[in-house]
C-alpha positions as MATLAB code, in Angstrom:
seq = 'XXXXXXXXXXXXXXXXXXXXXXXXXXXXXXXXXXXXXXXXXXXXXXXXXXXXXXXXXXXXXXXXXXXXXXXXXXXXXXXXXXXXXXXXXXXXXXXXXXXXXXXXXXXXXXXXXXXXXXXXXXXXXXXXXXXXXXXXXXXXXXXXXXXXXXXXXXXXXXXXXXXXXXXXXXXXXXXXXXXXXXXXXXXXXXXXXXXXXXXXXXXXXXXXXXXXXXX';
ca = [
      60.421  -28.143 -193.666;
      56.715  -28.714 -193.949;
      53.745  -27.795 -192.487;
      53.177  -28.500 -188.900;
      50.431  -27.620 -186.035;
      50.992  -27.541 -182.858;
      47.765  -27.187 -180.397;
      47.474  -25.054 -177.005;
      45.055  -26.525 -174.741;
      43.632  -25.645 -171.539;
      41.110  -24.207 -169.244;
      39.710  -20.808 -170.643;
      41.496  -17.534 -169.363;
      44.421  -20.089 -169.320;
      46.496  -17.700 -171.287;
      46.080  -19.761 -174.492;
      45.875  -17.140 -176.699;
      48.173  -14.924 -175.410;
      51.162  -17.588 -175.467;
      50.234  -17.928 -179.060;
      51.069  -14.703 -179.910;
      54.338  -14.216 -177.809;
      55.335  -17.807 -179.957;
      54.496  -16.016 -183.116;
      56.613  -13.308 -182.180;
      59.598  -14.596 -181.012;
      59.686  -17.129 -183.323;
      58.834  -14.581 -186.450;
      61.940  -12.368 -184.969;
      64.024  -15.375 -184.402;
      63.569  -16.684 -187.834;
      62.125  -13.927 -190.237;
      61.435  -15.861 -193.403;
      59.400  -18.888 -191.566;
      55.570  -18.619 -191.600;
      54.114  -18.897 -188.441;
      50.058  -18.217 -188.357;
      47.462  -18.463 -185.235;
      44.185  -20.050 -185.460;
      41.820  -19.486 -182.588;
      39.181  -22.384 -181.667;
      36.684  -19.674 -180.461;
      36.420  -18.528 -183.640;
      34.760  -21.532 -184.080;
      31.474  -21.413 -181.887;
      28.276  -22.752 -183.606;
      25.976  -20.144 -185.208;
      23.078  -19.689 -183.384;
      20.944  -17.079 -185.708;
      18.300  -19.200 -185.396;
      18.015  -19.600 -181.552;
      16.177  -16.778 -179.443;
      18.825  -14.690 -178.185;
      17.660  -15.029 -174.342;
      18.288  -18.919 -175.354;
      21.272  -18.124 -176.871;
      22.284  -16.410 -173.212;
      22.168  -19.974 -172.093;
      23.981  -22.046 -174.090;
      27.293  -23.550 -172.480;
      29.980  -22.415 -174.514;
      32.476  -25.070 -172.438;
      30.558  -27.981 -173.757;
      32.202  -29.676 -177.054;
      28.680  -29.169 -178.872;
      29.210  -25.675 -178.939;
      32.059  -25.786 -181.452;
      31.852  -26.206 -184.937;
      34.190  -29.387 -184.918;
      33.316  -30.078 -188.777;
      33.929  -26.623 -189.982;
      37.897  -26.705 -188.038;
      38.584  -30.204 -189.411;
      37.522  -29.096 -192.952;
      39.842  -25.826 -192.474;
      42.582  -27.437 -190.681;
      42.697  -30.159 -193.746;
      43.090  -27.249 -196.115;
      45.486  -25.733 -193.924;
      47.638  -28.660 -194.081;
      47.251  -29.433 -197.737;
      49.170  -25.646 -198.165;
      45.360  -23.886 -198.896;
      44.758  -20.826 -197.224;
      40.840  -20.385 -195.541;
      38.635  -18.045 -194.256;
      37.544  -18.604 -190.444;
      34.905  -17.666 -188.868;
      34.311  -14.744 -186.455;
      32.175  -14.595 -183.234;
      29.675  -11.932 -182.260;
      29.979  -12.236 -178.284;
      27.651   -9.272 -178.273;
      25.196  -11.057 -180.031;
      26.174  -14.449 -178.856;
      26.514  -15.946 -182.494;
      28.748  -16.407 -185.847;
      29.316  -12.635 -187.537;
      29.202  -12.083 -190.955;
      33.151  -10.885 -191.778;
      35.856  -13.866 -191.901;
      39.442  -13.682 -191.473;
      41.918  -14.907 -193.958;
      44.599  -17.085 -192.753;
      47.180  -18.707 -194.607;
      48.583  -21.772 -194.814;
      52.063  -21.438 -192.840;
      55.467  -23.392 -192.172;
      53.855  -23.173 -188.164;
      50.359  -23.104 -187.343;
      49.309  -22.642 -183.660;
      45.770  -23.629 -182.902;
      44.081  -23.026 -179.434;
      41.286  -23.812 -177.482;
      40.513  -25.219 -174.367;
      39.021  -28.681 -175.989;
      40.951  -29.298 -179.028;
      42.866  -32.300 -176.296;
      39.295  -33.823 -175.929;
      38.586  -33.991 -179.853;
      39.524  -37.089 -181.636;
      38.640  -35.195 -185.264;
      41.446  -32.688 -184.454;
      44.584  -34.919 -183.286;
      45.288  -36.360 -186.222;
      46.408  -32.868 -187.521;
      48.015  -31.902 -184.733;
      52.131  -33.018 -184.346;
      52.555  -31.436 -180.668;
      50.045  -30.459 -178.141;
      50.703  -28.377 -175.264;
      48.301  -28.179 -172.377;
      48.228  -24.929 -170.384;
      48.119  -25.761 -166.394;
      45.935  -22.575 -164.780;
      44.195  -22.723 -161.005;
      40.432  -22.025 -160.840;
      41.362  -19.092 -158.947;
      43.847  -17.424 -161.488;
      41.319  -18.453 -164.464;
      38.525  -16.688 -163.286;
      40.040  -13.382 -162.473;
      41.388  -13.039 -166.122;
      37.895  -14.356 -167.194;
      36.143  -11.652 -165.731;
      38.845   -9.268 -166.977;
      38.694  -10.152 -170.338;
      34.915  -10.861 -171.128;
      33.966   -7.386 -169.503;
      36.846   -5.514 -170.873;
      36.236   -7.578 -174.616;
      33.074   -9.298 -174.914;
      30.494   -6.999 -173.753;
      30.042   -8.988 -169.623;
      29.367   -7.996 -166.495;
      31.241   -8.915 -163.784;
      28.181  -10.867 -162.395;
      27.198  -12.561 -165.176;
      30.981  -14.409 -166.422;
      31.436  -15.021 -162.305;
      27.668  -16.678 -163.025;
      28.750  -18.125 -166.018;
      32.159  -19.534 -164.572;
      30.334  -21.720 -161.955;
      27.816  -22.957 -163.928;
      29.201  -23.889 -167.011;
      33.137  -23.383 -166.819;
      34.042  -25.349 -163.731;
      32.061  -28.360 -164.576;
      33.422  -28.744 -168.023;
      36.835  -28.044 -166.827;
      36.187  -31.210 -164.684;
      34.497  -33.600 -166.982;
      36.340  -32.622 -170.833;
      39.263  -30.217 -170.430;
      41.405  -31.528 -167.380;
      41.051  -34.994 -168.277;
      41.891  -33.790 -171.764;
      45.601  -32.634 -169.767;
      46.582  -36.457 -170.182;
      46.980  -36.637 -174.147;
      49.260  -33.592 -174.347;
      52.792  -33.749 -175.244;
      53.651  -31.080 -172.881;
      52.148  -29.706 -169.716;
      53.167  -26.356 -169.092;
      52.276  -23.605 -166.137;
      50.243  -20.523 -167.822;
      50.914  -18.852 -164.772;
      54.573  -18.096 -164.876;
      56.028  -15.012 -167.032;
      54.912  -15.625 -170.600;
      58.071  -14.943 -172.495;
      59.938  -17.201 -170.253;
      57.483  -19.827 -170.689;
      57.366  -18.741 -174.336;
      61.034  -19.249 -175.020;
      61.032  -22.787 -172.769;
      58.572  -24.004 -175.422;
      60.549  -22.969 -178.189;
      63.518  -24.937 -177.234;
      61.145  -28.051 -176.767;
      59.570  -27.401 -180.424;
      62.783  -26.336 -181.909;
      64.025  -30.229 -180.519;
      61.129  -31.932 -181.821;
      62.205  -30.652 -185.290;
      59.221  -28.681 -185.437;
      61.070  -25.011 -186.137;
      64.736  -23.946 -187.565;
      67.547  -24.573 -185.362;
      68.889  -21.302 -184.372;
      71.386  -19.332 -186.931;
      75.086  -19.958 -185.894;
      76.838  -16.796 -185.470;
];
């Protein structure tokens, strides 16, 4: 079997990433000698080491312009061709690109998220099954605020801010239209290994993993 991506889309706080790592594990226990690696879009945000960092405050991170589109092409390209890379990392402290990478290697299964890699026409070509995540407003923002406070340094005040200004509006204009060019639309809001294993059926039909061992 070769290498295939599939792509999780969706609004952030969707529960992108986190459905990409209950795939990886199921399917890694499921099927212990297949490769399965995650690549995360938001490793992907522009450097901005040259902007002022009250500018950098500002910048809408929900836009398209704020990912590094030519960087992920160029990695997912190698990815595909069987060459591992070294991604990016974000400093959401610092609100720009860190110094360390990560290594990831080219695998049998590689999961890519973010909530605009549906909008990108540089991306689909590599992609062989995209998955939207469906999330309210509502349930997105609570897990927003949760996560950038508890992981990226936020106040409570500021993501809510942050949600309304720049979150919301790009939801509207890139990511939900974005919903339409996805294989599969699926509810992020429903128990995650359920919703985990009802996507590995669909995948596993699609001839994108192993059929299951017969016993």
């Amino acid at each position: 079997m070769s290498n295939k991506f599939i792509s999780i889309g969706g609004i952030s706080a969707s529960g992108k990433s986190l459905l990409s790592e209950t795939l990886k594990d199921i399917i890694s226990d499921r099927h212990p000698y297949f490769s399965v690696e995650i690549l995360e879009g938001d490793l992907y945000f522009k450097d901005q080491k040259d902007i002022e960092f009250n500018q950098r405050l500002k910048t809408n991170y929900d836009h398209p312009y704020a990912i590094d589109y030519d960087l992920l092409e160029e990695h997912l390209n190698l990815l595909k061709s069987g060459i591992s890379v070294n991604a990016p990392t974000y400093n959401f402290h610092k609100h720009t690109r860190a110094s360390k990478t990560i290594n990831i290697e080219a695998a049998e299964l590689l999961i890519v998220s973010g909530a605009l890699l549906l909008h990108n026409n540089k991306i689909s070509p590599y992609i062989d099954f995209s998955i939207f995540l469906d999330c309210s407003l509502e349930v997105a923002l609570i897990r927003r605020v949760q996560r950038d406070c508890n992981k990226r340094g936020r106040t409570a005040e500021f993501v809510k801010a942050q949600f309304q200004r720049d979150v919301v509006p790009m939801y509207y204009k890139y990511v939900k239209p974005s919903r339409n060019n996805a294989n599969l639309v699926a509810h992020g809001e429903q128990d995650i290994t359920c919703l985990a294993n009802q996507i590995i059926e669909v995948l596993t039909s699609h001839q994108l993993l192993p059929l299951p061992e017969k016993k």
